[in-house]
C-alpha positions in Angstrom: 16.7 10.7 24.0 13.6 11.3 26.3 13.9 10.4 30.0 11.0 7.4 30.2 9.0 6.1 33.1 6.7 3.5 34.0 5.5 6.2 37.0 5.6 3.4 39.5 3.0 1.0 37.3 2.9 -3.0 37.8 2.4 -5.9 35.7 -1.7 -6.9 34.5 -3.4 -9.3 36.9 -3.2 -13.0 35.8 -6.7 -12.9 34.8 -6.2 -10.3 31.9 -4.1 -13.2 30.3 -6.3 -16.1 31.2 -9.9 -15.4 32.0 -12.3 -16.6 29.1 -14.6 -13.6 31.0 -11.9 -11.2 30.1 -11.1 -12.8 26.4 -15.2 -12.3 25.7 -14.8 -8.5 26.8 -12.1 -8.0 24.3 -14.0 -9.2 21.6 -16.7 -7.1 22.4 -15.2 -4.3 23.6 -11.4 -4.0 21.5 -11.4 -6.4 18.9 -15.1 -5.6 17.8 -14.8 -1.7 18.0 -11.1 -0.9 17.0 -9.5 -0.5 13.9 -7.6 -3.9 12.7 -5.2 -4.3 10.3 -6.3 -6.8 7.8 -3.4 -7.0 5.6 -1.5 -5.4 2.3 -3.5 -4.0 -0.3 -1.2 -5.7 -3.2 -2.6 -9.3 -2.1 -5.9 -7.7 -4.1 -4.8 -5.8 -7.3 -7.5 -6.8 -9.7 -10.9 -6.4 -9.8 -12.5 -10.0 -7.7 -9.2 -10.5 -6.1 -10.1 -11.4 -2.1 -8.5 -12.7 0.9 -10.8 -13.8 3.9 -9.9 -12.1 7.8 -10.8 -14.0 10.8 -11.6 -12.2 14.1 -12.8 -14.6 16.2 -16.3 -15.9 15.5 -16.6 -13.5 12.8 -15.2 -13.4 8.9 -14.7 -10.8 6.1 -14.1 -11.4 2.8 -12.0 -8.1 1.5 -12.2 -8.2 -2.1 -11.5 -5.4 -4.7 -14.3 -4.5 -6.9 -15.4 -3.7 -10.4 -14.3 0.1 -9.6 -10.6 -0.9 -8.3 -12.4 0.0 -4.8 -11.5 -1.8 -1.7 -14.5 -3.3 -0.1 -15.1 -5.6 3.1 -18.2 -7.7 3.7 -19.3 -10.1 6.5 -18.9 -14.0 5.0 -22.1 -15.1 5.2 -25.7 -15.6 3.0 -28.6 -13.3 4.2 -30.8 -16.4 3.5 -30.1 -18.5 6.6 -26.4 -17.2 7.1 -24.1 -19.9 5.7 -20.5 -19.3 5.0 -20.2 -18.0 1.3 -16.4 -18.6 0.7 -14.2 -21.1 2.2 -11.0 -20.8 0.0 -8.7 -18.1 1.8 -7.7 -16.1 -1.0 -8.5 -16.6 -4.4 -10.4 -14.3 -7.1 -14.3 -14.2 -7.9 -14.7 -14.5 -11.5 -17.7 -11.6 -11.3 -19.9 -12.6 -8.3 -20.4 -14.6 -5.0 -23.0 -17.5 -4.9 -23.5 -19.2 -1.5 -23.1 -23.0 -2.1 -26.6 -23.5 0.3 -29.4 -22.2 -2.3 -27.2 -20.1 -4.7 -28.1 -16.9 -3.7 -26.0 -14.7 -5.5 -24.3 -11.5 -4.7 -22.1 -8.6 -7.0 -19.1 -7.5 -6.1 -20.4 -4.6 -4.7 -22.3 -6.7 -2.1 -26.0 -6.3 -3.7 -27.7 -9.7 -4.3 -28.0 -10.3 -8.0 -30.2 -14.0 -8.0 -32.5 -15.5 -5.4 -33.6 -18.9 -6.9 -37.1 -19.0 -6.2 -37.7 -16.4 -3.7 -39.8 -14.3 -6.5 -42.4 -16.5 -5.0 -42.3 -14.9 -2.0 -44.8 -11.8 -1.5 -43.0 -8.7 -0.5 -39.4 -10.0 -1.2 -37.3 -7.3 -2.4 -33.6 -8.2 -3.4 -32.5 -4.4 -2.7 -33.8 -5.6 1.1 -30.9 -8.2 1.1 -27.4 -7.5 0.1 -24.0 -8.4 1.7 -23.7 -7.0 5.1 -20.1 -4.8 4.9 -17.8 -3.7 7.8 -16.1 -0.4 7.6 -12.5 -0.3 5.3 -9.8 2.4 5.4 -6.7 1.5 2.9 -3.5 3.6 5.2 0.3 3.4 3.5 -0.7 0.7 1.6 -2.2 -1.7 4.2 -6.2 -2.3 4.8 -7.8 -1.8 8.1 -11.4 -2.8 9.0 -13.5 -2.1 12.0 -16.7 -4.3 12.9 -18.1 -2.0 14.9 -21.6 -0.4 14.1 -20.5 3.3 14.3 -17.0 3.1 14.5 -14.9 6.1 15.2 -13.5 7.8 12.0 -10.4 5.8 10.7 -8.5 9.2 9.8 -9.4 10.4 13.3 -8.0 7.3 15.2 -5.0 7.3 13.1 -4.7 10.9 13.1 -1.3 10.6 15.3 0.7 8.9 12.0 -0.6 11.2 9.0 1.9 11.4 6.7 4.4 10.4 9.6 5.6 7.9 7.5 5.7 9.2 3.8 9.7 8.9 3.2 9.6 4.8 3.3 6.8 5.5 0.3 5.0 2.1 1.9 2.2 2.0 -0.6 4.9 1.2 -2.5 6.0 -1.6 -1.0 5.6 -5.6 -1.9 5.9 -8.5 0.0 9.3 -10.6 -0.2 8.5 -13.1 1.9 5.7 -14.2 5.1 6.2 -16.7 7.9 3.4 -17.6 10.0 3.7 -18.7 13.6 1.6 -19.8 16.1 2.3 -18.7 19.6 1.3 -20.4 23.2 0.8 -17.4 24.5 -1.9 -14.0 24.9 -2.0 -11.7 22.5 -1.0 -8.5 25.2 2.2 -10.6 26.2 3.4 -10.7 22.5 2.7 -6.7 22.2 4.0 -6.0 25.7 7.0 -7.9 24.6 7.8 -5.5 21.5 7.4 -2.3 23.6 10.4 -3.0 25.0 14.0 -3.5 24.8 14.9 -4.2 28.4 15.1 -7.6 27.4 17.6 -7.7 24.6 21.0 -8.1 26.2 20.1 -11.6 27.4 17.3 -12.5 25.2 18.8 -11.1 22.0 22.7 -10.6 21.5 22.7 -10.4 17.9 20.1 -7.6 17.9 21.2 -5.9 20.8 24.9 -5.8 19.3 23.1 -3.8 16.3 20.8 -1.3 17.7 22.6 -1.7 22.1 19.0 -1.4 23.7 19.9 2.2 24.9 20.1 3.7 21.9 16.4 4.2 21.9 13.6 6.6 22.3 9.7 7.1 21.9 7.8 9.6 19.8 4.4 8.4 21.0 4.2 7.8 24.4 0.0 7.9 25.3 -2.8 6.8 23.0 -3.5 4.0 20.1 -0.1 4.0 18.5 3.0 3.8 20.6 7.0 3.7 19.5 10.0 5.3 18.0 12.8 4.9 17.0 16.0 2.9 18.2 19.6 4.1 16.9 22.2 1.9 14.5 25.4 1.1 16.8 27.2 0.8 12.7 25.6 3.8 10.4 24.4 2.8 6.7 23.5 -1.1 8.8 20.4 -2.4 8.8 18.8 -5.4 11.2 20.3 -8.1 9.4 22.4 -11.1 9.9 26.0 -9.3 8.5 24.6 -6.3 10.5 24.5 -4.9 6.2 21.9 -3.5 4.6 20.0 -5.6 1.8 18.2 -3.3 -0.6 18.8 0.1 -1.2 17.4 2.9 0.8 13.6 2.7 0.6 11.7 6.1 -0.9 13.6 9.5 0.2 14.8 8.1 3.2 17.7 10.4 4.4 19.6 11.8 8.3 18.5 10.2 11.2 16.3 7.7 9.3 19.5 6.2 7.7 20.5 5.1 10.7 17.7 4.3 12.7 15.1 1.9 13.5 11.8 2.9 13.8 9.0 0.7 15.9 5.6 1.2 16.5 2.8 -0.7 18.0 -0.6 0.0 16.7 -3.3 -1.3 19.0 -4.6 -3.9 19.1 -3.2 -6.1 16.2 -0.2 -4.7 14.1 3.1 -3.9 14.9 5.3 -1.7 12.3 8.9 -2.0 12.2 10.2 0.5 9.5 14.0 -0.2 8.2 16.0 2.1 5.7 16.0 -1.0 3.2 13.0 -2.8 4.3 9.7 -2.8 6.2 9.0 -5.7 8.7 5.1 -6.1 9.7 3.5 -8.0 12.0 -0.4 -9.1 12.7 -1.6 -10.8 15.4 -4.6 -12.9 15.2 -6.2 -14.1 18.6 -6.7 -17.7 18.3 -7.8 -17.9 22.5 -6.8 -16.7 25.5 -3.4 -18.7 25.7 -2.9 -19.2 21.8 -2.1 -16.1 19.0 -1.4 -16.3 15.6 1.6 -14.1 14.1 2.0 -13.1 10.8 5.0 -12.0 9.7 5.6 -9.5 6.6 9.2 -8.3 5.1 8.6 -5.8 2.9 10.6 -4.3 0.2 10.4 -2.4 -3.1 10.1 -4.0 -6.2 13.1 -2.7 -8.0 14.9 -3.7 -5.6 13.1 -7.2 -6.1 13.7 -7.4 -9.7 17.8 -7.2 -9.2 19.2 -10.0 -10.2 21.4 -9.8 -6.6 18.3 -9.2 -4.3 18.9 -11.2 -1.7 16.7 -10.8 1.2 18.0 -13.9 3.2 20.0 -11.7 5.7 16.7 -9.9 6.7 14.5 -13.1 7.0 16.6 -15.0 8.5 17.4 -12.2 11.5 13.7 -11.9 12.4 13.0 -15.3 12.2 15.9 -16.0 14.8 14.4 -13.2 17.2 11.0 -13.8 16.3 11.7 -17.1 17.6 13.4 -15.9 20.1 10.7 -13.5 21.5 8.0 -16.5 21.3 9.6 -18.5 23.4 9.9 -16.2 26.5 6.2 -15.0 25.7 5.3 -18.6 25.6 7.1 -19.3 29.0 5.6 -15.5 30.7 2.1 -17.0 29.7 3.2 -20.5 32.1 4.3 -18.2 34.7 1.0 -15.8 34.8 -1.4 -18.7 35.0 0.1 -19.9 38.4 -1.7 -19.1 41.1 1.6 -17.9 42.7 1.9 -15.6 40.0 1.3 -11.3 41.3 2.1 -8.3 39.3 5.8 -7.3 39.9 6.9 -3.3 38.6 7.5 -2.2 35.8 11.6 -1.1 34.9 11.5 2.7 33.3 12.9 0.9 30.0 9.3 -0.4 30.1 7.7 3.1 30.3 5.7 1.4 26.7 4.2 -1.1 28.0 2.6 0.8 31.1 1.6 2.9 28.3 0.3 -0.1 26.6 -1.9 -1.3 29.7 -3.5 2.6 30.0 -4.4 2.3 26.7 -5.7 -1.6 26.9 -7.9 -1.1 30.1 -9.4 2.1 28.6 -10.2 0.3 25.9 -11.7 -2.5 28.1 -13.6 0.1 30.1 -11.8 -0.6 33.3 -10.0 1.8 35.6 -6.6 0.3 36.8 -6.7 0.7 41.1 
């Protein structure tokens, strides 16, 4: 295990948790430039299938198109901007017509029909299709980036290339989702799964499966953080019987038998990689004190189709310290809004979450004193 340190670092300021000036400079400056996990491929297999994203004021539908291609594109008409699609999932039979004027769009984001508009000199429909936002498909997830020119998706996740390819993820299907909403910022919840410090009063059950020593980082600086934390019972798995629930996932084999593997990818997704199953987690910011969490348990669909798959164990663990985890976040975001409230230091079990902070004020554009 690697020696970690939080090299003397302290808590944010309140503000980073609470100012609305703050929450605007993430949306310009994170949230509007970085690469955000949307969500698994597999909820689009057919061509028309979509789901809608929210990030903040803005909306992408991500559908999959006539050539099986993933594709994202703002939600709204070039005419005079209104919403195209309210439904949040669903599948377009072969277009997109806004319900305003019925301008009509292909799947590939060109605009097809324009009621009337032929009566307008000049008016070109090639002038006018969807706007899109940039899409990168990674393991079997989609990511999308609103930024203009957004750095190269391969080059900000160039730290994970095929760091992953024994779970085979693309692989991979959804058992079961839970989403929560949680009183608290987004950074607390992320902060929050950097570390294990907390688990022998927060979390006996999970602390008695993987004892919050056992751990270790693999990335320690930059956009994706972790690593792995070691089974106290080998062939176990982060369950309620402390049993795996599936068998092992791809050519899983050594270490990763035993292990737990836990990365935060900034700023929205956090990957928890099992031998039998693959938990995810997005984070949606709702406002500076409110996030949404959705929560993914992913596992492979032979495993699915046994008549004995029972996934229960699984679910029913991470819902507990899910739970578990919201409510302390919930209770940190009271105690940061006080005015009493000053940045205490960080242990050297939180050596991630310092990292997290370098990597959050960077992103913000701020140099911490």
């Amino acid at each position: 295990m690697s020696t970690r340190t939080a090299a003397g670092a302290k808590t944010l300021p309140g503000r980073y948790y609470t100012s609305e000036t703050v929450y605007r400079r993430e949306s310009e400056r994170i949230f509007g430039e970085k690469w955000l996990y949307a969500g698994r491929a597999g909820r689009i297999t057919a061509p028309g299938d979509y789901f809608l994203f929210e990030n903040g004021n803005e909306n992408l539908i991500i559908l999959r198109n006539r050539r099986g291609q993933i594709r994202a594109f703002h939600n709204l008409c070039r005419h005079r901007g209104t919403r195209l699609c309210k439904a949040p999932e669903g599948r377009f039979s072969s277009s997109i017509q806004c319900p305003y004027h019925a301008w009509t769009y292909r799947l590939d984001g060109e605009l097809s029909g324009a009621p009337n508009m032929h009566e307008v000199e000049g008016f070109a429909k090639s002038d006018y299709p969807l706007l899109p936002a940039a899409c990168a498909e990674w393991e079997g997830g989609i990511f999308v980036n609103f930024g203009e020119n957004p750095e190269p998706f391969t080059e900000a996740y160039a730290a994970v290339h095929g760091k992953f390819s024994i779970w085979h993820l693309p692989e991979l299907e959804v058992a079961h989702r839970i989403e929560y909403t949680v009183r608290a910022n987004w950074k607390l919840i992320m902060q929050n799964y950097s570390e294990c410090y907390h688990c022998p009063s927060l979390h006996p059950a999970l602390n008695r499966l993987t004892p919050y020593r056992n751990s270790s980082n693999d990335l320690e600086a930059g956009l994706i953080l972790g690593g792995p934390m070691h089974l106290a019972r080998p062939g176990g798995s982060m369950t309620m019987s402390g049993l795996t629930c599936a068998p092992p996932l791809g050519e899983i084999t050594g270490e990763a038998l035993n292990s737990i593997y836990y990365y935060v990818f900034f700023p929205n997704f956090l990957l928890s990689l099992h031998p039998d199953y693959v938990l995810t987690h997005r984070l949606d910011r709702l406002a500076a004190d409110r996030t949404r969490v959705i929560c993914e348990w992913l596992f492979h669909p032979d495993a699915m189709a046994r008549p004995e798959f029972d996934p229960s164990g699984a679910i029913e663990f991470w819902n507990m310290t899910n739970r578990q985890d919201w409510e302390v976040c919930e209770l940190s975001q009271q105690g940061v809004e006080s005015r009493a409230y000053r940045p205490g230091p960080y242990a050297e079990l939180e050596s991630m979450i310092a990292a997290f902070d370098r990597t959050y004020l960077e992103a913000l554009g701020e140099l911490q004193g």
